[in-house]
N, C-alpha and C positions, 0 to 999 in steps of 0.2 A: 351286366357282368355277373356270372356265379360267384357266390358267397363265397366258395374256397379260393376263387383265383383273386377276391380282393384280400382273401386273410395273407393268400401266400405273397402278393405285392407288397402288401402292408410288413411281411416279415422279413422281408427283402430289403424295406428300406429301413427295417431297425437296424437290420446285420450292414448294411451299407452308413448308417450314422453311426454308430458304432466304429466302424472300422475308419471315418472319416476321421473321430476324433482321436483314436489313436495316432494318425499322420492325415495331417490335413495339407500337408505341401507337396504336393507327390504330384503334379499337373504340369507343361509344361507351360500352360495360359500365364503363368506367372512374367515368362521371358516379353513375352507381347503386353501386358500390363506394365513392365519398368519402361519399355519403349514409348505405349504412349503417354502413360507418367513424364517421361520424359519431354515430349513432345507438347503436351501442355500444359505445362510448366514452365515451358522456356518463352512458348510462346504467348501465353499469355502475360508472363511477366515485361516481357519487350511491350507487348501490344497495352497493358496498365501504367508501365514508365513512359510511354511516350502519350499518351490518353495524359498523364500528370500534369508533364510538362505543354503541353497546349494548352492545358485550362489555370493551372499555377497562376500563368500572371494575372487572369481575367475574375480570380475568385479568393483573391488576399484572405477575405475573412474565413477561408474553409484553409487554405492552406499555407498560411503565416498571420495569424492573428496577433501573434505578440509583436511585430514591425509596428503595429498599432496602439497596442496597449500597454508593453514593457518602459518604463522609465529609463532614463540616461543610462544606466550603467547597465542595464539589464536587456536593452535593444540590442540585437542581433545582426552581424555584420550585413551593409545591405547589399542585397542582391538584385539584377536586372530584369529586365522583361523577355530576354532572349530566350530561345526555346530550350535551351543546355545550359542559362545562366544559373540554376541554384546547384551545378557543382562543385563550380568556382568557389562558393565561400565553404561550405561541406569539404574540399580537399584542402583549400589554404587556413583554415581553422584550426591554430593548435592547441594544445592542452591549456596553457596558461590563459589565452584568454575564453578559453572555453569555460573553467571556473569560475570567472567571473561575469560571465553572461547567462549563463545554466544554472550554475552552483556547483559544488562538489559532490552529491549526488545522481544529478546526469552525466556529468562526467567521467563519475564513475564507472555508470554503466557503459559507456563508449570505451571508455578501455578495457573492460572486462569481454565485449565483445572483439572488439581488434586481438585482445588477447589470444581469443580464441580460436580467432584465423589465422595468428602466428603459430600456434600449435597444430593446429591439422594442416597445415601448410605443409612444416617438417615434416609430421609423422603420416602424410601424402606421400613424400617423397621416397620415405623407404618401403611404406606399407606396396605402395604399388612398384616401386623399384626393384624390391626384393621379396616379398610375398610372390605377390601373383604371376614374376615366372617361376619362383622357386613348387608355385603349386601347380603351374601347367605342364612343369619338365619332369617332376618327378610324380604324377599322378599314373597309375597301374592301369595296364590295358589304354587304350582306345574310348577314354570318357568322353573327350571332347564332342564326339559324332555322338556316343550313345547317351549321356546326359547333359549335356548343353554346357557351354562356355560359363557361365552363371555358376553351376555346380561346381565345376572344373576349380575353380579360382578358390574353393573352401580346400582346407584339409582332409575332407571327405575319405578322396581316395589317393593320398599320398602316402608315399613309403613309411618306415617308420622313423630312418636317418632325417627325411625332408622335417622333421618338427622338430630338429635344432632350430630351423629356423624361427617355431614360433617362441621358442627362448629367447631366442639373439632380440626378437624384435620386442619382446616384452621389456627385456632390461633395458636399450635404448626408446624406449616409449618413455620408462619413469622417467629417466635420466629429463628426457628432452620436455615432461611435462612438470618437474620439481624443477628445471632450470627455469623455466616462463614465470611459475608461482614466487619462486624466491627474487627475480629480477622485480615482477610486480609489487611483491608485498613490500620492497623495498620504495618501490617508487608510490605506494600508497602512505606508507611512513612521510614519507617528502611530503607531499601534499596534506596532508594532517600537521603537518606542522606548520605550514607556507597558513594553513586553516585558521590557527590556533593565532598566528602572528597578523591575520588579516582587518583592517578596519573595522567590518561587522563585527566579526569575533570580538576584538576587544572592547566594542563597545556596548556589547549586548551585558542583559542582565542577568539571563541563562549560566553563561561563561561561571560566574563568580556566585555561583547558589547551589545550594546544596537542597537534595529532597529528603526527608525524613517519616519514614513509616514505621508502623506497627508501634506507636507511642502508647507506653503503658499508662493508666488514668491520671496518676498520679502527678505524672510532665507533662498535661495536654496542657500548655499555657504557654507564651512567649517565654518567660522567664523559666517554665523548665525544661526549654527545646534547646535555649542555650545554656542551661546544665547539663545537658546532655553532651552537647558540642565540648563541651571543655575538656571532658575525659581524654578525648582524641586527639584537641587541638594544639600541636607543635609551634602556633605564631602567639604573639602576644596582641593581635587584634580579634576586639570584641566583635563580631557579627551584630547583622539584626535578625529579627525571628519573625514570623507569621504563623500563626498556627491555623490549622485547617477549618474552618467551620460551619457544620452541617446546616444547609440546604434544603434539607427534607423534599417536598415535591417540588420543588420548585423548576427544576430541569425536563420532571416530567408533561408541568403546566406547561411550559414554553413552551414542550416539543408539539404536545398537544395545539395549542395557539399554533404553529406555524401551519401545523398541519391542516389545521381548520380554516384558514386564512386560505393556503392555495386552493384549498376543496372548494372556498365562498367564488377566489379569481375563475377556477375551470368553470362553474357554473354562470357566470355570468359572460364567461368569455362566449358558450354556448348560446345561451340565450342573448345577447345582444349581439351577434356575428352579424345580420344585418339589421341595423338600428333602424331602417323605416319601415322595415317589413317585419315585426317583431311578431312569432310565436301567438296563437287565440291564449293558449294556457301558460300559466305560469309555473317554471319548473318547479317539480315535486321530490321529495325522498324521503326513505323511511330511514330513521335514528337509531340509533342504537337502544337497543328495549332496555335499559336502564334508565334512558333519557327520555322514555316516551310520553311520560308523567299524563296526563288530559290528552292525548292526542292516540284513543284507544283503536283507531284506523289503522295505524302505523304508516301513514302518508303524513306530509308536514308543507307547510310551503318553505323548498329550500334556500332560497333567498334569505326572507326571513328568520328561519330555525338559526342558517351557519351565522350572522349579522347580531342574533341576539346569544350564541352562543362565544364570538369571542366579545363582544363585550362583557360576556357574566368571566370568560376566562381573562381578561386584563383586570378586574374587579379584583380575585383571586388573587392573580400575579400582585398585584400593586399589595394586599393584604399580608401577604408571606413577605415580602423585602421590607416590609415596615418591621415586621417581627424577629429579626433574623438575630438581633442582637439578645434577644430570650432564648435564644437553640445551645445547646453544650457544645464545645471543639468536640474538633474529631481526630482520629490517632494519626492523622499526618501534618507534616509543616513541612518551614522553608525556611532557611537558613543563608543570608547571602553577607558576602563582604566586599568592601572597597577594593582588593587584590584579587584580581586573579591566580594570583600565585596562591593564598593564604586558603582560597576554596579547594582547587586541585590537594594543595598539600592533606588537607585536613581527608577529602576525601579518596586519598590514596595512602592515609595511615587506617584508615578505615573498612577497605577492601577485603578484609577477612576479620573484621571484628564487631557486634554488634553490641553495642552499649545498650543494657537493659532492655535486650530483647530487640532493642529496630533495627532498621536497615537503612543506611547511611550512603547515597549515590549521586552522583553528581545530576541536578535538577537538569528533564529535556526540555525546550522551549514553552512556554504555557500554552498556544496553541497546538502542542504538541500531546498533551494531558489527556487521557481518559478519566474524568474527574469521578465520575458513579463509579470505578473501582479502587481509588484510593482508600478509602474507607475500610476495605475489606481486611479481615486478618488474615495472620498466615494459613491457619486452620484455613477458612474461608478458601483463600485463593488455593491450597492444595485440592481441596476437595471439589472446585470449578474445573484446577485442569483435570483432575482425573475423569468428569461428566466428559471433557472436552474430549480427552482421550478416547473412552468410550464408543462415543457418538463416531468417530473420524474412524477408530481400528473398524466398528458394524459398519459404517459405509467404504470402505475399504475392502470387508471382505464379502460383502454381498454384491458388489460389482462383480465378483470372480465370472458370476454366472454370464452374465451379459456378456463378457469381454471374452470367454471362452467362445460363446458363439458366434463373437466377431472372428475371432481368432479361425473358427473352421470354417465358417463361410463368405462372409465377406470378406476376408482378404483374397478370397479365392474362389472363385460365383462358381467354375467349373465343380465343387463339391455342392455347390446347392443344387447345383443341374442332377446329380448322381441319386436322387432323394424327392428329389420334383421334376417327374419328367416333363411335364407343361414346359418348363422355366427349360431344360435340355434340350426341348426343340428350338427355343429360341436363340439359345446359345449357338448352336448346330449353325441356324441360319445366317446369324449375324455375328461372327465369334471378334471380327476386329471393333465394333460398338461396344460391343459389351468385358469389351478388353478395358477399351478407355474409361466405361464406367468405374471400373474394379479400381484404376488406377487413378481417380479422382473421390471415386463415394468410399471406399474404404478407409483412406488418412483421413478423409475431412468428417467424415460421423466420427473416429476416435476422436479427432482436434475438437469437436462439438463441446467435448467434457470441458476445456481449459474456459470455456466462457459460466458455464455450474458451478464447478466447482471452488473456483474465487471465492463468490461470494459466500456460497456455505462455509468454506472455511475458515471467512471473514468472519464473521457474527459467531460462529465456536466460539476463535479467539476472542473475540471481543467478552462472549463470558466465563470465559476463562480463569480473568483476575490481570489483562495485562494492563497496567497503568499507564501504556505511552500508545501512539499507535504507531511509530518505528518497529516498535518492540512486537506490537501485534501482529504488523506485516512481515517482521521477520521468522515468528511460529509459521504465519499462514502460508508462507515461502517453504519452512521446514514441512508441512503439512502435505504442501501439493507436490514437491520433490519426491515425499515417501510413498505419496498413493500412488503418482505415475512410476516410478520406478519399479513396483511391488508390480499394479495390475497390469500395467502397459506395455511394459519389460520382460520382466521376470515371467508372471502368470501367463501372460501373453506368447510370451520365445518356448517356454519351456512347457507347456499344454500338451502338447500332443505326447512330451517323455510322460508324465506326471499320471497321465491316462493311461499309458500303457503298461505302468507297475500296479495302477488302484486293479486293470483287469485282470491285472496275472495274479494280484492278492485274493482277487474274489471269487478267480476259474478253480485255485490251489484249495480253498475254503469249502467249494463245493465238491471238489474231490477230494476229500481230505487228506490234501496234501501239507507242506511243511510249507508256509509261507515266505518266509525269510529263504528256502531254496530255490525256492519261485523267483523272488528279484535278485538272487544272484545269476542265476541260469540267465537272466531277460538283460545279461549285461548295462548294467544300467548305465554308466560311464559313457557307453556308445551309444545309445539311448537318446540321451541329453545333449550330446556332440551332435548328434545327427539333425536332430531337433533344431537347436540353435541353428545351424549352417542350411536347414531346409526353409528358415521362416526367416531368415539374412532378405531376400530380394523385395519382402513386402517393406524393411525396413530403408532400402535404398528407395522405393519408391514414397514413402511417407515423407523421408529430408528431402526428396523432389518438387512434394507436394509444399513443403514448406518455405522451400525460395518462391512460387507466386505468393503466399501468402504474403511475404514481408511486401510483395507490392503493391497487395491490397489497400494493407495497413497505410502505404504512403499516399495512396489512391484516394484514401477517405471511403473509400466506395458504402460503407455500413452507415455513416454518418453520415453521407447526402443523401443518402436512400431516405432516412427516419427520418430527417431535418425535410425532405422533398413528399413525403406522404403526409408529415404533419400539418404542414401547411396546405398540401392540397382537398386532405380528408376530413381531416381534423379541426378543431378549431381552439390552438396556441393560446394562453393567455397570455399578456406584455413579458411578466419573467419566467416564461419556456423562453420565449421570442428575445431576450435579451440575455437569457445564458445560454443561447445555442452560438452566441457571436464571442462569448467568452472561452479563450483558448483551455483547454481539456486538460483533467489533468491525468498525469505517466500512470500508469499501472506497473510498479515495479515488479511485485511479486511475483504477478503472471509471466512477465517478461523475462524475468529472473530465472520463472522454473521452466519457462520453454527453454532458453538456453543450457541451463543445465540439464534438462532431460535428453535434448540434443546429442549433450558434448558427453553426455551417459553412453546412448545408445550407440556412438560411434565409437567408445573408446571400448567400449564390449565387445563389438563386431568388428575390430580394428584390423585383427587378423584373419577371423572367418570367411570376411567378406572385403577386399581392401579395397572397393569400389568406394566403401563409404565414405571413405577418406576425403578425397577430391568435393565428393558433391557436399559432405559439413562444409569443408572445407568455402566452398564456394556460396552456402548459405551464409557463414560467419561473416566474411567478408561483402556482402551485399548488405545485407540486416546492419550491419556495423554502418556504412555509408548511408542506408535509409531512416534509419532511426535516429542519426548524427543532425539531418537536416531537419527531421523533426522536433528532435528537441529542441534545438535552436528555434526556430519558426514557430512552432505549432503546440509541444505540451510543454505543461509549466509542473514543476515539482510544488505537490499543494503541501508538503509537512518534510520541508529538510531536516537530513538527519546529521548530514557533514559527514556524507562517505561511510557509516555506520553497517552495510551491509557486506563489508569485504570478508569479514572473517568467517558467513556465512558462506558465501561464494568458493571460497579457499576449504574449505571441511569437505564440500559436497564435491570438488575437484579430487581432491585427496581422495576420497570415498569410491567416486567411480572410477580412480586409476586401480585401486584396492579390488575391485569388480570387474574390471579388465584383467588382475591377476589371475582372479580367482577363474572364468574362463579358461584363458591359457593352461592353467594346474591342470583344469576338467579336460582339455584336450591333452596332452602329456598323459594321466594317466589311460584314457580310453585309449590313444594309438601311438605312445611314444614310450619311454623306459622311465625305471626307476631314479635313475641318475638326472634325468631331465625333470622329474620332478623335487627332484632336491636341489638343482638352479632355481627353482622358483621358488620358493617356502619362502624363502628370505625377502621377497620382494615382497609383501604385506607388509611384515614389519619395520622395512625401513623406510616405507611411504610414512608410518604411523609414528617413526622417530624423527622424520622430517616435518613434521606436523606442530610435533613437541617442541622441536626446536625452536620454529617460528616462531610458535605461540611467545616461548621465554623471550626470544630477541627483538620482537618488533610490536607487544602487545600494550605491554608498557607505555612506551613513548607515542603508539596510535592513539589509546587513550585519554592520557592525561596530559597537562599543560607541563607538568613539572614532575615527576618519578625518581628525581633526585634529592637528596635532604637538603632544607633550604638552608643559605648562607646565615648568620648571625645579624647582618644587617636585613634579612631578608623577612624574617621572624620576627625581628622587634622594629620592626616598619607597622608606622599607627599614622590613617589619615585623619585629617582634621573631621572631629564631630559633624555628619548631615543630616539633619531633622529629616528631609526630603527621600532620605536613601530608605527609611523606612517607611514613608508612605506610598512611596515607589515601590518597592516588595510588596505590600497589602493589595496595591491596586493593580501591579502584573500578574501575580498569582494568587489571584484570587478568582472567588470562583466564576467564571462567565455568568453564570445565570443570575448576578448579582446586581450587572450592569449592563448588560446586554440589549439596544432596543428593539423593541421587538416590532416585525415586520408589520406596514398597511396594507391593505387588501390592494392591487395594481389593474385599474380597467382601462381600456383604449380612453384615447380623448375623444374618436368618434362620437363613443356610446354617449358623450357626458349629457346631451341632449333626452335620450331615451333613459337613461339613469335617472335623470328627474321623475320619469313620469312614473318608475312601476317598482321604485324605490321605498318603501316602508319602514323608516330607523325606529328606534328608541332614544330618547336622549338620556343618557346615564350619567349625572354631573355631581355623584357622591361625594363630599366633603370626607377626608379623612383628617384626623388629628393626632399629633406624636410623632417624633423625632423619629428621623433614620437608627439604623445600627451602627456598630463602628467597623463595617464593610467598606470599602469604597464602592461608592455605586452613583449614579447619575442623579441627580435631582428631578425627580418624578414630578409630571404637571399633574394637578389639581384636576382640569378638566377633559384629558385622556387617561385615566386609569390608566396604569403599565405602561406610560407612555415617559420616556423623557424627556427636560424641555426642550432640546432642541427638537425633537422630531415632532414637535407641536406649533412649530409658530404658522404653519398653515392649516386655519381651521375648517379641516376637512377629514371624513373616515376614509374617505380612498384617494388611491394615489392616481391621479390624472396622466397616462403617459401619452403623448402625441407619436404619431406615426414615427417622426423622421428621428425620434428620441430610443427607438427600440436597437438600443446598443449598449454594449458593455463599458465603452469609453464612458458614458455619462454615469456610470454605475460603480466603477471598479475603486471607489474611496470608502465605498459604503459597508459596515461589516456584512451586511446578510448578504453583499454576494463577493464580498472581498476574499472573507473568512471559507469563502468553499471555494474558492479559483485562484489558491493561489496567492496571497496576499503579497509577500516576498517580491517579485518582483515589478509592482505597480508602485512602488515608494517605500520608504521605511517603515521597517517592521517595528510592530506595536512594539517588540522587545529590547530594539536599540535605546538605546538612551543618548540625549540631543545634547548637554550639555557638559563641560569637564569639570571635574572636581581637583582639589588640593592631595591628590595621592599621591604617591612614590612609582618612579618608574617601574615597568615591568620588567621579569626575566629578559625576556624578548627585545629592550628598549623600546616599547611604546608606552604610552600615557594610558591608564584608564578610567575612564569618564565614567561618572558616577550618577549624575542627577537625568530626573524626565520631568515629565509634564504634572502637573500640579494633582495630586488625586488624596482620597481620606487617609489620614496618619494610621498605624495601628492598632491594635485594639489597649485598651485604659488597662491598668493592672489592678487590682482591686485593692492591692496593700496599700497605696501609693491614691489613689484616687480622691481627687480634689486638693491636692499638693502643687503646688507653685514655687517656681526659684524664688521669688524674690520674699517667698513667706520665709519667718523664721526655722533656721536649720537647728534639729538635734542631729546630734552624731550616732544615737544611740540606735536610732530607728533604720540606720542601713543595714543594722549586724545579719540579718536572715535575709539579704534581697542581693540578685544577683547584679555585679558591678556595674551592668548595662543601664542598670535598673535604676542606678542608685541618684540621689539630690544631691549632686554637687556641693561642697561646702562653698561660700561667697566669694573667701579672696584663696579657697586651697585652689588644689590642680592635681593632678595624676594621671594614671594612664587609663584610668576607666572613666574619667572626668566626660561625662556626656550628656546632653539634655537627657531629662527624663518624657518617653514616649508618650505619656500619658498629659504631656502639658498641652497638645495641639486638642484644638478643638476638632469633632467630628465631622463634622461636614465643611471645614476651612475649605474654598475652593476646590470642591469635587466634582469629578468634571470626567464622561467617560473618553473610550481612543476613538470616536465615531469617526472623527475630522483632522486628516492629516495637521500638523502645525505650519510645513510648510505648502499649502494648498493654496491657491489664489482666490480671490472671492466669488471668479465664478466656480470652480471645483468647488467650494465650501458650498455653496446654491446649488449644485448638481447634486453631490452627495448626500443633498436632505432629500432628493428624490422630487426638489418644485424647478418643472421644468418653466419654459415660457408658453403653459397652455392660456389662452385669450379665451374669453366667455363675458357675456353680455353682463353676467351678473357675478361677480366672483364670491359670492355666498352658495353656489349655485347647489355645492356639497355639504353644505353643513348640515349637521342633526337638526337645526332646527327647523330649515328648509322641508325637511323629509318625516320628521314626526307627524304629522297627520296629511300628511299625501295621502291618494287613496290609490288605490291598487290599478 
């Protein structure tokens, strides 16, 4: 081809990209794209639900694992084996026992979705009632032949009297979306209270503790955490205190250690796959070049290398928890009391005030902790989330690009045809294939992003500075709402207006023209109206796209994919193979921001396009039913928050009805009157004083136990002295990595035969001398470094699992996989407390129980240290110690009359949560992880065995 006829092709297809991005909806391949959007969609989702329900009963562990593993209260109503049995318990399941078999966090989410199908239900009703003849009867000329039924139904080409109606339909949109919010927030108030009155609740240790950060040097100590408390405290009961204290690497040892442990399990799971046909060579790897010390090859034998590197890292571990009691506090603690009443009070006079700089909030669960951020200060944590911010606004707005050019071609292939003429012949030939493509690969590469961007936005938060992970997930919820609504939405709908002002700035610049007369001339009002209403059908097809999804999800189909390739390709070690049987846990966030990105986009295009209506409408409604049985069955809430996500929920509603406003204004002023946009103004502001409102009426009493001033009895309510209450606070909240046992390497029982042979230990049987700290922490064996004693009484380095034992049933007591799957509902959580104390009934009239399981007292005070009751009392020597603190005089008494903390010895019965209390002996055998493997020789693993094997 001559050179001038590829420059002039070439300029052809810049003038034609160009012109695409200024309107990239302008085909009518759009109309044939929602149809078969349509079409497979519906049908696929039939052909996944009923695909479900035939394999359901035949494969329990994929789709109801908790019927299996959930404890009495926590099992799931049962259901049959009939092919339409698991509707039955999904439609006859109501609220009340749902909370208590889910929790109040899935439950949540089930109403918030139902919520949502009662809202577009309604605003179904008028949207297509009243919109879409009001836009086909009053629309100019003969559209419907000349730009399709699809066009027809927007404002596009209606009069300018027809956009009363999108008034009328705006102020009955709020009405009908602030009447749902204010019905619910009411009935989530109900439930947070029914919460607060509930057995767990009161007997948890959470409930009644307070958390304490930003402690200035000078109060880091028991005794001036409850100086601090006193400034606040409106009851006449003393608390007990824990003060925080640093850890240094120790969390990062562990993480370390875990991590080297599964690297040691994958490589043997590999090389012993088949045990009688083992591998000529012995598997190799190169270390990390800090570690390579003598091994100037950078190969190692990895067997070996991981084997002798965690025992050098349990050597470590065990070094650092000997020491812990030489580390300085750190600027947070814990604060808890006998009353519930007396915690809430204190930390609801506290809510806007910080005594010497801290911050004063009622403590989240201790598995609930992000403990590497407590430590941080305010400074600190400012200047994290502003990195955080940073990082989130640059990937936010460097998407634009990408998503622009989804936005012009792949929602619409006929503009890539116009540009690529290869790709236009094929379009030509096969235009209903390539219809369906459009209307399957364009929504599901955008959806691609919701599996990305979780997690990135996870780990920001995480260092950010947030101390809970509630709290985290509820930023990374804020986070992924802001990006998709920004790029998905906004930059998305409104690309092609956006484009067509930057060109008219740039055509005005080159002719120097007036620019600012440029974008008034380029009406830009109509612009953006037409925009919006021209890129409506890709979003009818994306919530199409979205009802098969939800039946994916119910499908499992992603999880038996990976779970069926790993086993087939791969070679699983025992705990892949025994946490793929462990039910999964919810991904709120995600779930959260699909929904409201959803109930975004339709409440935007609510009028534009009133199709959308019905089809949200009909996604809410499916997803709400499929996700209901899920949760029941299938995921387990791994970190309850007790309903904590609603007032997120309720903002981001608020916000996109405020965005639905704001639309309607934009059409008013491009094709309706002055007057009609002075109906609207008001409609922001009063979504944003119905907001306010709430917030005053129903924030309060969500919160807190108690928001009213306590009675006279209520305040000078004192329970009888418990030695225990404060060793109970040191050993809940304290720090995991204190106590925690740490994980053994898990090889099949097969292999144990071929383990002999090509197995090489070291015996590392280092004697250490000197007392624990005054941590609560488990009593460390002697002969496993970082081992505690119970996870020693079988002497062996790895954990023998027998085939028929590769399930989470024989696991689910144990913390290393309790503590990731959910612990809550496999038995009592570590946080309840088993026993009652001598306290005063609650507001509420319930009892609350005071004492738990035996753990190390709190740490000695120094003033006080080596002081005994029954030594001689001066009186003189309490004057400068705080009441809690103080030695009782022999026959006085008062009201701060309390053992002094410092009288229990350190290690009195310390004892970690490894082993439920009420477990039976064989649970308690199960969850040290010693199955019933049989071997000729039952030495057959031990280091000593294996020290001079030969390779």
């Amino acid at each position: 081809m001559h050179p001038s006829a590829l420059q002039r092709r070439d300029e052809d297809s810049t003038e034609q990209f160009l012109k695409l991005i200024s309107n990239p909806f302008q085909s009518d391949f759009q109309v044939n794209a929602i149809w078969a959007s349509l079409a497979t969609s519906v049908g696929l989702s039939i052909a996944l639900t009923l695909l479900f329900s035939l394999f359901r009963p035949r494969h329990s562990v994929v789709y109801a694992p908790k019927v299996k593993h959930a404890d009495r209260k926590h099992t799931p109503p049962p259901v049959g084996k009939g092919f339409f049995a698991w509707l039955k318990p999904v439609l006859q399941t109501k609220e009340p026992q749902l909370v208590d078999c889910v929790g109040l966090d899935a439950s949540m989410f089930i109403r918030f979705a139902k919520m949502c199908r009662n809202i577009f239900i309604f605003l179904s009703i008028i949207g297509c009632g009243v919109m879409i003849p009001l836009n086909l009867t009053q629309s100019t000329g003969n559209t419907v032949s000349e730009f399709g039924a699809f066009a027809t139904m927007t404002p596009l080409y209606v009069t300018t009297e027809a956009i009363w109606g999108q008034v009328v339909c705006a102020w009955a949109f709020d009405m009908i979306v602030a009447f749902f919010l204010w019905r619910n927030y009411k009935a989530v108030l109900a439930l947070r209270r029914k919460f607060f009155e509930s057995s767990e609740y009161q007997r948890s240790l959470h409930a009644r503790t307070l958390m304490i950060t930003d402690i200035p040097p000078a109060a880091r100590s028991d005794e001036g955490v409850l100086r601090l408390t006193d400034e606040v405290n409106p009851t006449a009961a003393v608390p007990r205190a824990s003060i925080g204290r640093n850890v240094k690497g120790l969390p990062r040892l562990i993480k370390e250690h875990d991590e080297t442990v599964r690297e040691l399990e994958t490589v043997l799971a590999k090389y012993l796959k088949n045990p009688d046909q083992l591998p000529a060579k012995r598997p190799t790897m190169s270390p990390p070049r800090k570690e390579r010390g003598e091994h100037r090859s950078g190969r190692v034998d990895a067997i070996d290398y991981l084997t002798e590197k965690i025992q050098r890292l349990e050597e470590e571990i065990r070094h650092v928890r000997a020491s812990i009691d030489r580390r300085n506090a750190m600027p947070f603690g814990f604060v808890s009391w006998d009353m519930i009443e007396h915690a809430h009070a204190v930390a609801y006079n506290t809510r806007k005030k910080h005594p010497e700089g801290t911050t004063i909030v009622l403590a989240p669960r201790p598995d609930d902790l992000i403990w590497e951020n407590l430590p941080l200060s305010k400074a600190a944590r400012r200047w994290k989330g502003f990195v955080s911010a940073i990082w989130v606004s640059l990937l936010t707005f460097v998407y634009i690009v990408p998503n622009g050019l989804i936005a012009v071609f792949l929602s619409d292939l006929s503009n890539l045809g116009l540009v690529w003429p290869a790709f236009q012949t094929s379009l030509d030939a096969n235009p209903y294939v390539w219809a369906a493509v459009q209307g399957i690969l364009s929504p599901a590469v955008t959806s691609l992003v919701y599996i990305i961007l979780p997690i990135i936005f996870r780990r920001l938060a995480i260092r950010a500075g947030d101390t809970s992970k509630t709290s985290r997930e509820r930023h990374v919820l804020n986070k992924l709402y802001s990006f998709f609504v920004f790029n998905n939405l906004i930059v998305f709908s409104l690309f092609s207006a956006a484009w067509t002002f930057v060109s008219a700035v740039i055509d005005a610049e080159n002719n120097d023209q007036n620019a600012w007369q440029a974008l008034r001339d380029g009406a830009f009002y109509t612009k953006v109206v037409s925009a919006l209403c021209q890129v409506s059908p890709f979003w009818v097809t994306y919530l199409l796209q979205r009802n098969m999804g939800a039946t994916i999800d119910l499908a499992q189909l992603v999880t038996v994919a990976w779970v069926w390739f790993s086993k087939t390709f791969r070679s699983p070690t025992p705990r892949q193979s025994i946490e793929w049987t462990a039910p999964p846990s919810f991904d709120y966030a995600s779930n959260y921001n699909s929904f409201l990105f959803y109930a975004t986009v339709a409440l935007c295009f609510a009028t534009l396009q009133p199709i959308v209506l019905p089809v949200t409408a009909l996604y809410f409604g499916l997803d709400a039913m499929l996700k209901k049985y899920m949760l029941l069955y299938v995921f387990v809430t791994k970190t309850e928050s007790g309903g904590q996500f609603w007032r997120v929920l309720f903002n981001r509603i608020v916000f996109a009805m405020i965005l639905s406003n704001i639309v309607i204004i934009l059409v008013t002023i491009a094709k309706g009157t002055w007057t009609m946009v002075y109906c609207m103004i008001p409609l922001p502001f009063m979504m944003l004083g119905f907001k306010v409102f709430c917030m005053k009426k129903f924030d309060t009493g969500i919160t807190y136990y108690n928001s009213a001033e306590l009675t006279d009895a209520e305040a000078l309510a004192v329970s009888k002295p418990n030695k225990k209450a404060s060793e109970r606070l040191n050993s809940k909240f304290g720090h995991p990595a204190l106590y925690k046992p740490l994980i053994t390497p898990m090889v099949h029982a097969r292999a144990g035969e071929a383990l002999k042979r090509i197995y090489s230990g070291r015996l590392g049987t280092t004697e250490f001398e000197g007392e624990y700290s005054d941590i609560a922490m488990d009593a460390m064996s002697t002969s496993h470094p970082g081992k505690s004693m119970m996870d020693t009484a079988a002497p062996a380095p790895f954990e023998m699992v027998p085939e028929n034992h590769l399930d989470f049933s024989y696991y689910k007591d144990r913390p290393d996989f309790r503590d990731e799957f959910g612990g809550g509902i496999y038995g009592r959580p570590d946080d309840v407390m088993t026993e009652r104390s001598q306290t005063p009934h609650s507001a509420l009239g319930e009892w609350s129980p005071t004492s738990s399981r035996a753990s190390s007292p709190a740490p000695s005070v120094p003033s006080l240290s080596g002081m005994r009751a029954h030594d001689s009392y001066d009186p003189t020597m309490n004057d400068h110690i705080h009441p809690a603190f103080r030695v009782p005089a022999p026959l006085g008494g008062g009201m701060y009359q309390q053992r002094n903390e410092s009288e229990t010895e350190l290690l009195n019965n310390a004892q970690g949560p490894a082993v439920s209390e009420t477990a039976t002996p064989l649970d308690r055998w199960r969850s040290r992880g010693y199955g019933p493997v049989e071997q000729d020789d039952p030495s057959f693993t031990s280091y000593e065995h294996y020290r001079m094997a030969g390779r």
